[in-house]
C-alpha positions in Angstrom: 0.0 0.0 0.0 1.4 3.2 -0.9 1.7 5.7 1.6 3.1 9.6 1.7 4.8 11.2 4.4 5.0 15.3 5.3 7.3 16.7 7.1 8.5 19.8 8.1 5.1 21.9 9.5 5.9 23.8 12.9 4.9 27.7 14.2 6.3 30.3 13.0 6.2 34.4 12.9 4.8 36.3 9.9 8.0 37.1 7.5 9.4 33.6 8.6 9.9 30.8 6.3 9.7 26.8 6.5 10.4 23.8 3.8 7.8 21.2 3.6 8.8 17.8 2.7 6.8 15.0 1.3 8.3 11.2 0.5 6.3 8.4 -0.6 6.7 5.0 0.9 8.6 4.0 -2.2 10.6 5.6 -5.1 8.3 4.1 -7.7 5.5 6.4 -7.1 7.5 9.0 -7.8 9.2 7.8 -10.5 5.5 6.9 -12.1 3.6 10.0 -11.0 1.8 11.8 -13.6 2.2 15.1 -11.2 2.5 15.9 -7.3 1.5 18.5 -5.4 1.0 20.3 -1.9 -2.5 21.3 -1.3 -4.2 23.5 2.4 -6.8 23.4 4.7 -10.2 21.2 4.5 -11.4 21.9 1.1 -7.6 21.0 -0.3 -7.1 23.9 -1.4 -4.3 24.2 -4.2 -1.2 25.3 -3.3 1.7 24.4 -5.8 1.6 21.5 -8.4 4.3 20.0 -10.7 4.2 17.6 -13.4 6.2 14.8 -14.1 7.3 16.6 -17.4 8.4 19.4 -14.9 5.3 21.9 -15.3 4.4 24.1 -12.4 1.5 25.9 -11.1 1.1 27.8 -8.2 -2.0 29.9 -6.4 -2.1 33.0 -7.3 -1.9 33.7 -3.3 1.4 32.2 -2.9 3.2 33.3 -6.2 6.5 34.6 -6.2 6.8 33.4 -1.8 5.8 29.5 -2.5 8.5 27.2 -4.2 7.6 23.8 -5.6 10.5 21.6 -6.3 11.6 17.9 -6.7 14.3 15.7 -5.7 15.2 12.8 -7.1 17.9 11.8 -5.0 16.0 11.5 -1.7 12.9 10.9 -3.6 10.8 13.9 -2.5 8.5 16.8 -3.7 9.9 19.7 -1.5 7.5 23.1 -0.9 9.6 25.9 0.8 7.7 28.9 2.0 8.9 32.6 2.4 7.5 35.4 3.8 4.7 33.3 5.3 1.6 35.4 6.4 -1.3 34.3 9.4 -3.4 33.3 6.2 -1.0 30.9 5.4 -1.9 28.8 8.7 -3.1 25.8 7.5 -2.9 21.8 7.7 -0.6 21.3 4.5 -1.4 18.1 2.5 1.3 15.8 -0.2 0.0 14.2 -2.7 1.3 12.1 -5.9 -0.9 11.0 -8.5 -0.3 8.0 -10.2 -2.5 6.8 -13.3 -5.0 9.0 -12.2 -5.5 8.5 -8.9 -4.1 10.8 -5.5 -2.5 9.0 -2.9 -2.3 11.5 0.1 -0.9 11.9 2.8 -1.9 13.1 6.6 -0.8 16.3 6.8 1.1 19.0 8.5 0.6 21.6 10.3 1.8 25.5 9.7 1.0 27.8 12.2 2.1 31.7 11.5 1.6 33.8 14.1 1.2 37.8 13.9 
C-alpha cells in the first residue's frame, strides 16, 4: 500500500519561512507520478503542483513566496515557504498522483503567528 509522508510543518512568525517535505513509501510512485503537489486546509485547497514533465503551477496567493520543487535523489516533492503570512496557517497536504489516482498523505501543520 502506498503511503506519503509530510514533514517539516511547525509555528512560525509572519515574515518567517519553513520547507515542507513529502516522501512516498517507495521511489516508484514518484518515478510513475503523472504530477505531485502540496494542497491546504479542509477543502484542499491548491497550493503548488508540478508535473512529471516538470510543469508548475502555483495559487495566485502564494506566487513569487511559494516554491515547488523535486528531488530525485532522496525521492521527495519539496515546498519551501517565504515570507509566510497568518493566512498561510493551514494543515498542508502531499499528494502524488499516479494513473489518475491521489494518494495522500496526513498532513502537516503550519502555524504563522502575527
Amino acid at each position: 500500500q502506498v503511503q506519503v509522508v509530510e514533514s517539516g510543518g511547525g509555528r512560525v512568525q509572519a515574515g518567517g519561512s519553513l520547507r515542507l517535505s513529502c516522501v512516498p513509501s517507495s521511489p516508484m510512485v514518484m518515478a510513475n507520478a503523472m504530477a505531485m503537489g502540496w494542497y491546504r486546509g479542509k477543502q484542499r485547497e491548491l497550493v503548488a503542483t508540478i508535473t512529471a514533465g516538470g510543469i508548475i503551477n502555483y495559487a495566485d496567493s502564494v506566487k513569487g513566496r511559494f516554491t515547488i520543487s523535486r528531488d530525485t535523489t532522496n525521492y521527495s516533492v519539496d515546498l519551501h515557504m517565504n515570507s509566510l503570512k497568518p493566512e498561510d496557517t493551514a494543515v498542508y497536504y502531499c499528494n502524488f498522483v499516479v494513473a489518475h489516482y491521489p494518494y495522500w498523505g496526513q498532513g502537516t501543520q503550519v502555524t504563522v503567528s502575527s
